[in-house]
PyMOL Python script that loads the backbone (N, CA, C, O; Angstrom):
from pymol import cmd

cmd.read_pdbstr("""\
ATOM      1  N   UNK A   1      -1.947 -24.648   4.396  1.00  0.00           N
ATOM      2  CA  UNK A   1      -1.635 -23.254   4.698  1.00  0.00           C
ATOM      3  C   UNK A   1      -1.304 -23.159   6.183  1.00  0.00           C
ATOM      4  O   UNK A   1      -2.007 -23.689   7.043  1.00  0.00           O
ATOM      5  N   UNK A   2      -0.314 -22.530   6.417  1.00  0.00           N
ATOM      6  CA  UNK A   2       0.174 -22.512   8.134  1.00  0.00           C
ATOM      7  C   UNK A   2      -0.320 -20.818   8.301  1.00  0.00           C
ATOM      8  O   UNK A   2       0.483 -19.891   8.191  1.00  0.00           O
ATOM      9  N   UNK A   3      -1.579 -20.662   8.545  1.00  0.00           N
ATOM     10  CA  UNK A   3      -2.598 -19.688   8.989  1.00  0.00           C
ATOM     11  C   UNK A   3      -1.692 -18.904  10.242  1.00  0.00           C
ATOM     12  O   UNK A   3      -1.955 -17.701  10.245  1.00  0.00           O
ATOM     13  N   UNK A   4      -0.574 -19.341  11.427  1.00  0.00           N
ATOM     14  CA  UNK A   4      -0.201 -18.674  11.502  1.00  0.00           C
ATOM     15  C   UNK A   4       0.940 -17.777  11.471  1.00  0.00           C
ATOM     16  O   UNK A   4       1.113 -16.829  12.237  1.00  0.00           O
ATOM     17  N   UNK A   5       1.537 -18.063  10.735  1.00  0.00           N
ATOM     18  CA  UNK A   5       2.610 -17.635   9.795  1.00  0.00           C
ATOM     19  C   UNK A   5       2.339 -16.869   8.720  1.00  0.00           C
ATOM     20  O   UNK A   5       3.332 -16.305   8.261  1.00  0.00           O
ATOM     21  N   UNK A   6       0.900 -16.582   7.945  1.00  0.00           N
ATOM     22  CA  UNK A   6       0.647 -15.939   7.139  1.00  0.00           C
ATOM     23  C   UNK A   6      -0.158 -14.562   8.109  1.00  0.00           C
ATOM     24  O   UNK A   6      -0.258 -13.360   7.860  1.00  0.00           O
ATOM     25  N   UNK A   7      -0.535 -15.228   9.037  1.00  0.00           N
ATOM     26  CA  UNK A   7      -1.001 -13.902  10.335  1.00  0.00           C
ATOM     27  C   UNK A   7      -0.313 -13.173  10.708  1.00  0.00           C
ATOM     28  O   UNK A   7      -0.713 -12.023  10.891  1.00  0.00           O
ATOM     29  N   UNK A   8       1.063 -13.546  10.989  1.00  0.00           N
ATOM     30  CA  UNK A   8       2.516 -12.884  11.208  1.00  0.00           C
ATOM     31  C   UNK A   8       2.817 -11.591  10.076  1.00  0.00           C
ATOM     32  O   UNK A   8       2.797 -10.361  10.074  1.00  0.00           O
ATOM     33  N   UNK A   9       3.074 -12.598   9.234  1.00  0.00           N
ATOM     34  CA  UNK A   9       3.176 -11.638   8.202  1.00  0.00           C
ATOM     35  C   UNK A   9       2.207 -10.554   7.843  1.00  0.00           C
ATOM     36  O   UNK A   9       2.604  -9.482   7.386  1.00  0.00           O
ATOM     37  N   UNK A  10       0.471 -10.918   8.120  1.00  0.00           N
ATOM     38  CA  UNK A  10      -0.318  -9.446   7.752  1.00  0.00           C
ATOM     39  C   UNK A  10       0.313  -8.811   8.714  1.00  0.00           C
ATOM     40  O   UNK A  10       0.662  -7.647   8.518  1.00  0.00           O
ATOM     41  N   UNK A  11       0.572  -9.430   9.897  1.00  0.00           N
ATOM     42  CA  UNK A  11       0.097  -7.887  10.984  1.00  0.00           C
ATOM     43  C   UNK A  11       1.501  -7.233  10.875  1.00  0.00           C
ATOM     44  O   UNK A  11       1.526  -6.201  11.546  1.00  0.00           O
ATOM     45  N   UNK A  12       2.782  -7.515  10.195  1.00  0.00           N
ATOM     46  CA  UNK A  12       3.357  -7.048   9.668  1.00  0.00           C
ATOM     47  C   UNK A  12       3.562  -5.873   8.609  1.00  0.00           C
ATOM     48  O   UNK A  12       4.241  -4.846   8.621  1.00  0.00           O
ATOM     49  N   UNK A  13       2.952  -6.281   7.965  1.00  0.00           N
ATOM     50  CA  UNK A  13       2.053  -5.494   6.401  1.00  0.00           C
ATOM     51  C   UNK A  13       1.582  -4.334   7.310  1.00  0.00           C
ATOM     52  O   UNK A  13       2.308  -3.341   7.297  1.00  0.00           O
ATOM     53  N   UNK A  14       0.658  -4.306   7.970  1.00  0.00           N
ATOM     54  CA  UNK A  14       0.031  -3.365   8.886  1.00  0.00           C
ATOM     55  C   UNK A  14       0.707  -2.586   9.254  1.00  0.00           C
ATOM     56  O   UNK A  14       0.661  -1.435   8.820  1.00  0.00           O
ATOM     57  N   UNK A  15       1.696  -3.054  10.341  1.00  0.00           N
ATOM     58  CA  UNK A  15       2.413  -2.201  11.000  1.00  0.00           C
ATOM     59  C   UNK A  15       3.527  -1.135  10.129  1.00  0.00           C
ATOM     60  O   UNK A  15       3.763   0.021  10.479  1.00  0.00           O
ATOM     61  N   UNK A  16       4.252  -1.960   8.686  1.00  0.00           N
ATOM     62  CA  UNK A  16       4.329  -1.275   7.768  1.00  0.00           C
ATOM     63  C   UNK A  16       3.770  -0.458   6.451  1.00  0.00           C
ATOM     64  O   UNK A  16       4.223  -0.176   5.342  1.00  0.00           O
ATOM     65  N   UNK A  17       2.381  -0.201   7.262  1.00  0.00           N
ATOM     66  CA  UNK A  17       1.677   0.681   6.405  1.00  0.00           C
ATOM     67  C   UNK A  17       1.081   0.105   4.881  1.00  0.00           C
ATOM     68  O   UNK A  17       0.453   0.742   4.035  1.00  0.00           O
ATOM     69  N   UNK A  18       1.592  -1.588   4.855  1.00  0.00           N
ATOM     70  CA  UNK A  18       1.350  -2.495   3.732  1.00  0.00           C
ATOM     71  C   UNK A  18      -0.066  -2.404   3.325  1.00  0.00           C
ATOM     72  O   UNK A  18      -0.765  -2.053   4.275  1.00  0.00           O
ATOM     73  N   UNK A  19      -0.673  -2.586   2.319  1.00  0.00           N
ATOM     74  CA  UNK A  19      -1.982  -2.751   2.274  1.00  0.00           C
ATOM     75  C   UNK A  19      -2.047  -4.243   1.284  1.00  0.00           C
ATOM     76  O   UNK A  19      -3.000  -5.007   1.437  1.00  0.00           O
ATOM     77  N   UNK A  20      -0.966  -4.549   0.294  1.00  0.00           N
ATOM     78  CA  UNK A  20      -1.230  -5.670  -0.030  1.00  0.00           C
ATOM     79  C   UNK A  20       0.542  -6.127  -0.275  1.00  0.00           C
ATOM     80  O   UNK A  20       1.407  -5.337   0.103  1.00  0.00           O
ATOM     81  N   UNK A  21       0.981  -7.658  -1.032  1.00  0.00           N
ATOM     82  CA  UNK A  21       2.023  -7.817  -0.982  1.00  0.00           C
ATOM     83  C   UNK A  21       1.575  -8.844  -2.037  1.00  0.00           C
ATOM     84  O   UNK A  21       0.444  -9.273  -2.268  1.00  0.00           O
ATOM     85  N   UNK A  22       2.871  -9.155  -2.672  1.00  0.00           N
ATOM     86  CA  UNK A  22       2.942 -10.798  -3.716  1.00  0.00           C
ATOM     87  C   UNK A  22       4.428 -11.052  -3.630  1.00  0.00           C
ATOM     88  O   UNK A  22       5.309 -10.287  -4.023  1.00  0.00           O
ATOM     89  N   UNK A  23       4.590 -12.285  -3.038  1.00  0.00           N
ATOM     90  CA  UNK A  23       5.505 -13.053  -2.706  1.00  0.00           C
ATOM     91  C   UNK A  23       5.553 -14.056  -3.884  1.00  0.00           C
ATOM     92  O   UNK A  23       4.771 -14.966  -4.163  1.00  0.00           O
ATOM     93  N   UNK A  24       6.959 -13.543  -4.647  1.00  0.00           N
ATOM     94  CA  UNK A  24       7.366 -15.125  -5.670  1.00  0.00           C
ATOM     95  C   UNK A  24       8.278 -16.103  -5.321  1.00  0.00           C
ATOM     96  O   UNK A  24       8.308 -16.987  -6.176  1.00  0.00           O
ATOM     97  N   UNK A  25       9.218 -16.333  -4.170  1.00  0.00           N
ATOM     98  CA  UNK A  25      10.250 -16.423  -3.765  1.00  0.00           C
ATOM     99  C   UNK A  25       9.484 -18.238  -3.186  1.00  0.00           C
ATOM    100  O   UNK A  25       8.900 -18.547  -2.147  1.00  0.00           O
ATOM    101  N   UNK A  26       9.918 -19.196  -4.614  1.00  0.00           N
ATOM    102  CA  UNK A  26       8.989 -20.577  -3.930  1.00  0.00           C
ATOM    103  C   UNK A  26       9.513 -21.006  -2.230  1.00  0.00           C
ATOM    104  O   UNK A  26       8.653 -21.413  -1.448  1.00  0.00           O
ATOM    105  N   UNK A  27      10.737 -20.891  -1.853  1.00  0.00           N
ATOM    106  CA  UNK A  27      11.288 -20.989  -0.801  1.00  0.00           C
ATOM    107  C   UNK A  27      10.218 -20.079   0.991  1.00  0.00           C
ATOM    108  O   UNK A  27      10.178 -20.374   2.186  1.00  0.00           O
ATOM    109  N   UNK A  28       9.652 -19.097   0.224  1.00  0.00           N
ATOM    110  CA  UNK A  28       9.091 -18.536   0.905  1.00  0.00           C
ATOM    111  C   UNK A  28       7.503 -18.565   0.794  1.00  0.00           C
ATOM    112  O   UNK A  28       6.743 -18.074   1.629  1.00  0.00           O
ATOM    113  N   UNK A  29       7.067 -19.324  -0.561  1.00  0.00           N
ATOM    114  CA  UNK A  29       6.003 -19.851  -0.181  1.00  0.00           C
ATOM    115  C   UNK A  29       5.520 -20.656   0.262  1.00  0.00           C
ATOM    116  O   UNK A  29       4.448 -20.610   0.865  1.00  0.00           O
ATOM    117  N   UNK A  30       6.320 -21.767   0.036  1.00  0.00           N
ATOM    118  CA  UNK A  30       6.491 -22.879   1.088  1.00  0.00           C
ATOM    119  C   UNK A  30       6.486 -22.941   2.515  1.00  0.00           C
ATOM    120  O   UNK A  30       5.986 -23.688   3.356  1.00  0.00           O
ATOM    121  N   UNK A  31       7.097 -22.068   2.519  1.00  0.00           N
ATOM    122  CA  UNK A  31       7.047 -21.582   4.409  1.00  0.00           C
ATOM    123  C   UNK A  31       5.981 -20.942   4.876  1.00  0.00           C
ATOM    124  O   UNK A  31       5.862 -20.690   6.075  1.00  0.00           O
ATOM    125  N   UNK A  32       5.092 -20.611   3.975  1.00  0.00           N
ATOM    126  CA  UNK A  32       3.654 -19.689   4.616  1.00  0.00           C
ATOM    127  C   UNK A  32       2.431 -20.770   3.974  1.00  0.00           C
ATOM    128  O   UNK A  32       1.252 -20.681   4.317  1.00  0.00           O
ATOM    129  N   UNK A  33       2.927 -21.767   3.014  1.00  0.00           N
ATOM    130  CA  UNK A  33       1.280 -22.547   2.550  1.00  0.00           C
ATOM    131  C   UNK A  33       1.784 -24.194   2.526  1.00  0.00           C
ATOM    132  O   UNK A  33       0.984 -25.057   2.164  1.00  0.00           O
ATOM    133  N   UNK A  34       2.957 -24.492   2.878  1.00  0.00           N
ATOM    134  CA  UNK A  34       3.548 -25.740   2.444  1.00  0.00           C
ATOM    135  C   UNK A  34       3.087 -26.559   1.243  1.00  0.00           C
ATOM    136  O   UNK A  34       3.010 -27.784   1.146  1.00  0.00           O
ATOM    137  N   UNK A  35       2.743 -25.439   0.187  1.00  0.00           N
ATOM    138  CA  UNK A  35       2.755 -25.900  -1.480  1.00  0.00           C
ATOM    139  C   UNK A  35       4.519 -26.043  -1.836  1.00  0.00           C
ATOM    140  O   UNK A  35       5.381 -25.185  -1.646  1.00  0.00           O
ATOM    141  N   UNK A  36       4.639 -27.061  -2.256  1.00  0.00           N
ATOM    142  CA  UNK A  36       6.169 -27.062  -2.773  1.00  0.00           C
ATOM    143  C   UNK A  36       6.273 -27.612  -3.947  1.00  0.00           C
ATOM    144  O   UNK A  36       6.164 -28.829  -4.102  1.00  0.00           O
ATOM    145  N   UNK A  37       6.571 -26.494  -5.245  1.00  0.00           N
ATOM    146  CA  UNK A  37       6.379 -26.675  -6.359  1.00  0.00           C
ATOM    147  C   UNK A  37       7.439 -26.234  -6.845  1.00  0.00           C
ATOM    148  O   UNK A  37       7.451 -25.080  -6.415  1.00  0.00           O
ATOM    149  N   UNK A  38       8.386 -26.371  -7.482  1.00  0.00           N
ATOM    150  CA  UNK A  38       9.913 -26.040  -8.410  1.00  0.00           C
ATOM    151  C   UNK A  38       9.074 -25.621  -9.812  1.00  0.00           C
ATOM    152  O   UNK A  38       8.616 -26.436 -10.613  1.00  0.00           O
ATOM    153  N   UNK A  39       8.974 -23.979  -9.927  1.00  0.00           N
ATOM    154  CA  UNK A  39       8.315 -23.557 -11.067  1.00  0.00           C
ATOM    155  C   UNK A  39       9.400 -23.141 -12.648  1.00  0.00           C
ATOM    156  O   UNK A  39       9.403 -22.874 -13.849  1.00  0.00           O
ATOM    157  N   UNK A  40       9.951 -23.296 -11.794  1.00  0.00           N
ATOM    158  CA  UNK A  40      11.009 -22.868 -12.815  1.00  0.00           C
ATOM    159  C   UNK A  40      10.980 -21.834 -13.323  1.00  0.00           C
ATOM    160  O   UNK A  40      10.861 -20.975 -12.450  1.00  0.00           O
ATOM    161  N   UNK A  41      11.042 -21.240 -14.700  1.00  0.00           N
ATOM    162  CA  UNK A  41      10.742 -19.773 -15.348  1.00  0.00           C
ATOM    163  C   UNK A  41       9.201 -19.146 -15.139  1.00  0.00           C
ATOM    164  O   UNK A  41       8.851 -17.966 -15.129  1.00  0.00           O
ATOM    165  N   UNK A  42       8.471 -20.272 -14.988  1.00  0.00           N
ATOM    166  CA  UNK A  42       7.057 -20.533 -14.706  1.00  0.00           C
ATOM    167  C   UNK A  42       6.600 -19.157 -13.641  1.00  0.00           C
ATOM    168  O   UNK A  42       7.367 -18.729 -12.778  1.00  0.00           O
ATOM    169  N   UNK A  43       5.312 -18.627 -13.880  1.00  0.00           N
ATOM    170  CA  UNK A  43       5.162 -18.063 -12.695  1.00  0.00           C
ATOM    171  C   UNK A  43       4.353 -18.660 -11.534  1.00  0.00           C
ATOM    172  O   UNK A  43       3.502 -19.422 -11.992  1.00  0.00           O
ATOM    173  N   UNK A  44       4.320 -18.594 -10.359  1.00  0.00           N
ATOM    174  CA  UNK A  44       4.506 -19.152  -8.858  1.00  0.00           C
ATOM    175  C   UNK A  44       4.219 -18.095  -7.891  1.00  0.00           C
ATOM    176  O   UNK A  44       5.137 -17.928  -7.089  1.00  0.00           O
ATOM    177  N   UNK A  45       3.460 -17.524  -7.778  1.00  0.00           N
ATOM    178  CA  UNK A  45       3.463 -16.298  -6.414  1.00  0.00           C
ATOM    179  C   UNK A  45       2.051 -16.234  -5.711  1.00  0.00           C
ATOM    180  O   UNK A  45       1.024 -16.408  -6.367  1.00  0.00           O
ATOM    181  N   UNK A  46       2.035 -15.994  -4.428  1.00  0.00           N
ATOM    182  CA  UNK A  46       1.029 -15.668  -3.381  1.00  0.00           C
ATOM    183  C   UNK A  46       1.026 -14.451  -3.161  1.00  0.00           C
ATOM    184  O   UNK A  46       1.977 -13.784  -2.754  1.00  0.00           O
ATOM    185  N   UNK A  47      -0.235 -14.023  -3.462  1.00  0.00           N
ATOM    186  CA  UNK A  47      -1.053 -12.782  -3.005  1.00  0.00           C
ATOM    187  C   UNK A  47      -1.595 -12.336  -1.604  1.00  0.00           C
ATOM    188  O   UNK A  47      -2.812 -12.501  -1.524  1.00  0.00           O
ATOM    189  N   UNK A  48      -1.099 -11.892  -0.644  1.00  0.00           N
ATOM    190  CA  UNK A  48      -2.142 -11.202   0.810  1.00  0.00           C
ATOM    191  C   UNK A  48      -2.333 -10.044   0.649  1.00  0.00           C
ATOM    192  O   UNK A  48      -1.870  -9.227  -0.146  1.00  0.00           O
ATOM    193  N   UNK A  49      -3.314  -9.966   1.744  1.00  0.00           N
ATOM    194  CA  UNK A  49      -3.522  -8.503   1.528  1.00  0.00           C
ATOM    195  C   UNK A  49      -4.089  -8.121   3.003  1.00  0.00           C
ATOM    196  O   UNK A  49      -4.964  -8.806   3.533  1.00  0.00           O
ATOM    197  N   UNK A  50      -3.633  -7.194   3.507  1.00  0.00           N
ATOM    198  CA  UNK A  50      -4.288  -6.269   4.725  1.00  0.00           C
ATOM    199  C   UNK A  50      -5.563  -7.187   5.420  1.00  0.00           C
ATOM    200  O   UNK A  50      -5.773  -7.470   6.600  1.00  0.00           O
ATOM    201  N   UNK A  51      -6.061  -7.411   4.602  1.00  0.00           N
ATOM    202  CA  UNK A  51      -7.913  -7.947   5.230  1.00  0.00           C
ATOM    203  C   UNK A  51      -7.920  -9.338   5.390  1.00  0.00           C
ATOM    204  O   UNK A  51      -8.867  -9.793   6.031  1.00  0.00           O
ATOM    205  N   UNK A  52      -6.871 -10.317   4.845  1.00  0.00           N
ATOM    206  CA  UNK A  52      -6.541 -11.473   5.382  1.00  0.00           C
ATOM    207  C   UNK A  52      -7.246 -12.599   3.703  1.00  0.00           C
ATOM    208  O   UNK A  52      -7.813 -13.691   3.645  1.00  0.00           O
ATOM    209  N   UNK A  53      -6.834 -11.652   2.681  1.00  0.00           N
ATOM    210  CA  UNK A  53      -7.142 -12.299   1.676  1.00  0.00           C
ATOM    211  C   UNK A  53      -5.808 -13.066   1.374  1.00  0.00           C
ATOM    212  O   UNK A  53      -4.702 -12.738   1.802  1.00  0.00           O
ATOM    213  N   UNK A  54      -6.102 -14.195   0.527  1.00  0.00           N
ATOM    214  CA  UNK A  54      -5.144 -14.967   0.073  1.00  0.00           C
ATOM    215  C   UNK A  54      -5.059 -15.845  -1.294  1.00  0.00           C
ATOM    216  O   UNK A  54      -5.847 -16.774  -1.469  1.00  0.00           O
ATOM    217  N   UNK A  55      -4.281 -15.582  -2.047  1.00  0.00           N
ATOM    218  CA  UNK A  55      -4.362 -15.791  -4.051  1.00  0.00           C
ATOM    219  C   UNK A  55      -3.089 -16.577  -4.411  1.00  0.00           C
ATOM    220  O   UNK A  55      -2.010 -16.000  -4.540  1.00  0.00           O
ATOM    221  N   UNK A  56      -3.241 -17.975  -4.579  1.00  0.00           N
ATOM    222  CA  UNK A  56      -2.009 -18.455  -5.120  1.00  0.00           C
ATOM    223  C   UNK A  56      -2.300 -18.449  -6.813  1.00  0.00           C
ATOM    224  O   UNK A  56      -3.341 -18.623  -7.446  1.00  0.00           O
ATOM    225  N   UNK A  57      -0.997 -18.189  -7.216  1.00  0.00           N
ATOM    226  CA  UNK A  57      -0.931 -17.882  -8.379  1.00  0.00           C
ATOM    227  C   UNK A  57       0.012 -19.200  -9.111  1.00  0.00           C
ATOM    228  O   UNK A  57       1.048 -19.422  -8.485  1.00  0.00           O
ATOM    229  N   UNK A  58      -0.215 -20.114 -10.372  1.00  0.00           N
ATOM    230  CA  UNK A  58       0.273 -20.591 -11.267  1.00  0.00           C
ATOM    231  C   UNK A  58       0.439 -21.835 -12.119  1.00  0.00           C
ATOM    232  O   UNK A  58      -0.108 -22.813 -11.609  1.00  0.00           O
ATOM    233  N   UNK A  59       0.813 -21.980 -12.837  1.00  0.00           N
ATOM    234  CA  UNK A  59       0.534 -22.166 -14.141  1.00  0.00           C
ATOM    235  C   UNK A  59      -0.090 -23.821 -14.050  1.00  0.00           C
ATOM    236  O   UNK A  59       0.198 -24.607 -13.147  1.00  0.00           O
ATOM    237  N   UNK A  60      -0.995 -24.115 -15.204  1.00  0.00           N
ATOM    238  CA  UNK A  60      -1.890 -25.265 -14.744  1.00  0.00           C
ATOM    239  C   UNK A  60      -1.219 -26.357 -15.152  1.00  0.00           C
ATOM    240  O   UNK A  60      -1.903 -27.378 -15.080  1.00  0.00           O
ATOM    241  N   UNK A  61       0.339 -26.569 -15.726  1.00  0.00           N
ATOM    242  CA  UNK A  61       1.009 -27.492 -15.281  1.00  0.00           C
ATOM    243  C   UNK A  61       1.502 -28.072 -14.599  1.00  0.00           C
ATOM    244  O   UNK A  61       2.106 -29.082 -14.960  1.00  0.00           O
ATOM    245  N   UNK A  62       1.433 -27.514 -12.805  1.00  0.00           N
ATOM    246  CA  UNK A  62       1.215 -28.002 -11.820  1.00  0.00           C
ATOM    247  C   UNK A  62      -0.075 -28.484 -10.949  1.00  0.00           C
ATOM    248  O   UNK A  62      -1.078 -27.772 -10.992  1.00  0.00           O
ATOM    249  N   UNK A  63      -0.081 -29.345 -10.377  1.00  0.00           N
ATOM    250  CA  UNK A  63      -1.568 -29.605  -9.834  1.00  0.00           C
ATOM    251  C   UNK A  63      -1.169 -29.723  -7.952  1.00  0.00           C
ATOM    252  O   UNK A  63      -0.333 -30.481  -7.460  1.00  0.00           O
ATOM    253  N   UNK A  64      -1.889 -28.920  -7.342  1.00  0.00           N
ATOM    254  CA  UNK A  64      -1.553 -28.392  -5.754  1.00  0.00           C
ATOM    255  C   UNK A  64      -3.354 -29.184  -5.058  1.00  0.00           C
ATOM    256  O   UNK A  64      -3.656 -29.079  -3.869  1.00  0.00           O
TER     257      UNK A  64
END
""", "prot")
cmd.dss("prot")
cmd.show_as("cartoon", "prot")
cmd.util.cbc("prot")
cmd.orient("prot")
């Protein structure tokens, strides 16, 4: 996880009044956790939220 790149992005969230977000875009999760997984139809998404929580999401045919 590149902790500050996902810091960027809360205090972002913040400043836009965000309180939480889910990112499916693997290209862009990669860039905030350097998990790099080609999910295909599969679902694939990261959860933040305001308070500095963090939820990767998908399917247990990948192993991270």
């Amino acid at each position: 996880m590149f902790q500050k790149r996902v810091d960027q992005v809360i205090e972002k969230m913040k400043t836009d009044g965000l309180k939480q977000i889910l990112v499916s875009e693997p290209c862009s999760i990669y860039y905030l956790t350097g998990v790099d997984v080609g999910p295909g139809e599969r679902l694939f998404a990261l959860y933040l939220n305001d308070e500095g929580r963090k939820v990767l999401f998908l399917n247990t045919l990948f192993t991270v």
